[in-house]
C-alpha positions as CSV (number, residue, x, y, z in Angstrom):
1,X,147.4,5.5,206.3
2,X,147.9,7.4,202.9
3,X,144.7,8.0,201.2
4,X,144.2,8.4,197.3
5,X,144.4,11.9,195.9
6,X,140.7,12.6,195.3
7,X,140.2,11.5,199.1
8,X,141.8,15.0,200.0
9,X,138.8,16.7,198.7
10,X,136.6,14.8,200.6
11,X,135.3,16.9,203.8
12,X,134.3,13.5,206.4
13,X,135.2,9.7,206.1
14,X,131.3,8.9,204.7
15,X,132.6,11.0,201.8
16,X,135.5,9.2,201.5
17,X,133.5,5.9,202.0
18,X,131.2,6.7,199.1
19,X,134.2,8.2,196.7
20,X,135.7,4.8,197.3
21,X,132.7,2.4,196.5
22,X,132.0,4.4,193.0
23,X,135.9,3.7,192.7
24,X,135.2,-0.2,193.2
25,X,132.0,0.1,191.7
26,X,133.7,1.6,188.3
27,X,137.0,-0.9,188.7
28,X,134.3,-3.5,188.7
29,X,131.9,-2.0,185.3
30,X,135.4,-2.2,183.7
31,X,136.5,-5.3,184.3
32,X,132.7,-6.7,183.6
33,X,132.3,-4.7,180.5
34,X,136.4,-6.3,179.7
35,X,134.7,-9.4,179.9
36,X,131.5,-9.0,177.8
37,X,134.0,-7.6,175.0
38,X,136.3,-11.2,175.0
39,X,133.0,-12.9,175.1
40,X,131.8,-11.2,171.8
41,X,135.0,-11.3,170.2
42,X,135.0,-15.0,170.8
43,X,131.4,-15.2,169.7
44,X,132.6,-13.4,166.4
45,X,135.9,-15.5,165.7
46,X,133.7,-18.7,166.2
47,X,130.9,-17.8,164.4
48,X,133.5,-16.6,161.6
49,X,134.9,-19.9,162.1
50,X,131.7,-21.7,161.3
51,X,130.7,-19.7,158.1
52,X,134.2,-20.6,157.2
53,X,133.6,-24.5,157.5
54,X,130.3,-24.0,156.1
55,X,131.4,-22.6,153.0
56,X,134.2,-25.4,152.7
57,X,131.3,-28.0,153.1
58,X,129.0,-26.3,150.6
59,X,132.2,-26.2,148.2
60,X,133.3,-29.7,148.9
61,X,129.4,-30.9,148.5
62,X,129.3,-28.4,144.8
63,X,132.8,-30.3,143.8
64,X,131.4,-33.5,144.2
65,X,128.1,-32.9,142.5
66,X,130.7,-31.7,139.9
67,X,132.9,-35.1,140.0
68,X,129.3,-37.1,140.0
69,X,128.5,-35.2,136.5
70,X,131.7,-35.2,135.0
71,X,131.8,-39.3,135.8
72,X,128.1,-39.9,134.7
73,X,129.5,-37.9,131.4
74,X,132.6,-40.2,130.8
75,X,130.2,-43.3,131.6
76,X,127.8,-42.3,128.8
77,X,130.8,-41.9,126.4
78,X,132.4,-44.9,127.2
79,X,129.3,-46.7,126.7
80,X,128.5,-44.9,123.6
81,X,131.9,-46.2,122.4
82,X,131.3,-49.6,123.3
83,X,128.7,-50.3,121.3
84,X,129.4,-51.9,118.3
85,X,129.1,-49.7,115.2
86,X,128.6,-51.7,111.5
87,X,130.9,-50.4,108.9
88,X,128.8,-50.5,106.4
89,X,125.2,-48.6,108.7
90,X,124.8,-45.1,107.9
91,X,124.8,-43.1,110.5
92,X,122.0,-42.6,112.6
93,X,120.6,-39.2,113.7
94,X,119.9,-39.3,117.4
95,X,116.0,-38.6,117.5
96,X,115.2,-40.5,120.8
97,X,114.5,-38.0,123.7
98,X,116.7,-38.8,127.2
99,X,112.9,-38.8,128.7
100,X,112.7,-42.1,126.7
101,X,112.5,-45.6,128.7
102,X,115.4,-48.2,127.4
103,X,112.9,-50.2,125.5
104,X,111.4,-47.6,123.8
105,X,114.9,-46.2,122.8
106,X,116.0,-49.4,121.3
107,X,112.9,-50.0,119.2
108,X,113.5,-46.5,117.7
109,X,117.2,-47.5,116.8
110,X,115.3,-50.3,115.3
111,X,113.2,-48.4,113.2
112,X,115.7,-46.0,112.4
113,X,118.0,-49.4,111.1
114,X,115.2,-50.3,109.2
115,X,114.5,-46.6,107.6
116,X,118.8,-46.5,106.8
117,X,118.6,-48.7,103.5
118,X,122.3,-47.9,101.8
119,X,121.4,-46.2,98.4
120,X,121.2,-47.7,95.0
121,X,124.4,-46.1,93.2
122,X,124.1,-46.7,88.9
123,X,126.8,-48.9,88.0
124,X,129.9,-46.9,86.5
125,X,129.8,-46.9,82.8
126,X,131.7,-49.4,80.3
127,X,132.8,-51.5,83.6
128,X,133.8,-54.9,82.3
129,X,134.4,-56.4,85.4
130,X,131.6,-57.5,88.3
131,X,130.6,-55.7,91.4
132,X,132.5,-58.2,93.5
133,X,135.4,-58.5,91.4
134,X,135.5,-54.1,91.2
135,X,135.0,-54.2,95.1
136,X,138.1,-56.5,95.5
137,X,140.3,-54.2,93.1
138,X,139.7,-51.2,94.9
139,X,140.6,-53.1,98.4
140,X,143.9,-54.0,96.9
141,X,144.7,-51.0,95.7
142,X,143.4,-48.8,98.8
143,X,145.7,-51.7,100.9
144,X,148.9,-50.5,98.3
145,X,147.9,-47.0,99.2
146,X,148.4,-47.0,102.6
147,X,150.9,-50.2,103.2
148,X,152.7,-50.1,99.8
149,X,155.6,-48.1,100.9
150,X,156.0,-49.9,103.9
151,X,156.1,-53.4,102.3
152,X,158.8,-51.6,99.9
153,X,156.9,-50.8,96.8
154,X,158.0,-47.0,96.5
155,X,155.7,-44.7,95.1
């Protein structure tokens, strides 16, 4: 039987007995302490893992929040551009806080229709011909304007 080298400095076989169970004892420390390090590297890759998906939840939760805004946004513009606009209303000056209710925020458009009167303009000196008749010439020729090359008039 061959014993290890540090049993040759051992004097009696309780010496070599007790050299041999710190050797097991150690091999065993090792291997424990071997396993306590995976187990904290695994700890540390998953909780890595989970700040990871947390941080693509709180990003995916922020982007939608985002999309939510952006849609309310194109909702009140589209609706804003539904409503029908008069061409001859002045336009109106928004004065209604978003606090207002709907009801409230009509009656101030209301009031504010009512407050828009179009202005009395003096009538252009030595006219000879009517209001309605000066109206109709200028639609004509605003028509020529902008269709009169088309329709082969030449300018």
């Amino acid at each position: 039987m061959s014993f290890p080298f540090f049993c040759q400095f051992a004097n009696t076989p309780l010496e070599i007995g007790n050299i041999c169970n710190l050797l097991f004892q150690e091999r065993e420390r090792r291997r424990q302490h071997m396993i306590l390090m995976k187990q904290l590297e695994g700890k540390r890759r998953n909780d890595d893992r989970e700040k990871r998906r947390e941080d693509v939840r709180l990003e995916r939760e922020r982007e939608r929040e985002r999309r939510v805004e952006q849609k309310k946004l194109e909702n009140e513009i589209i609706a804003e551009m539904r409503k029908p606009v008069e061409d001859m209303s002045l336009p109106q000056v928004a004065t209604a806080s978003s606090s207002d209710t709907p009801s409230q925020e009509s009656q101030q458009q209301q009031e504010e229709a009512k407050r828009h009167v179009l202005p009395e303009l003096p009538r252009i000196p030595e006219l000879l011909l009517s209001g309605e008749a000066f109206a109709n010439t200028l639609m004509v020729y605003e028509f020529l304007h902008n269709f009169g090359e088309r329709l082969g008039f030449g300018k």
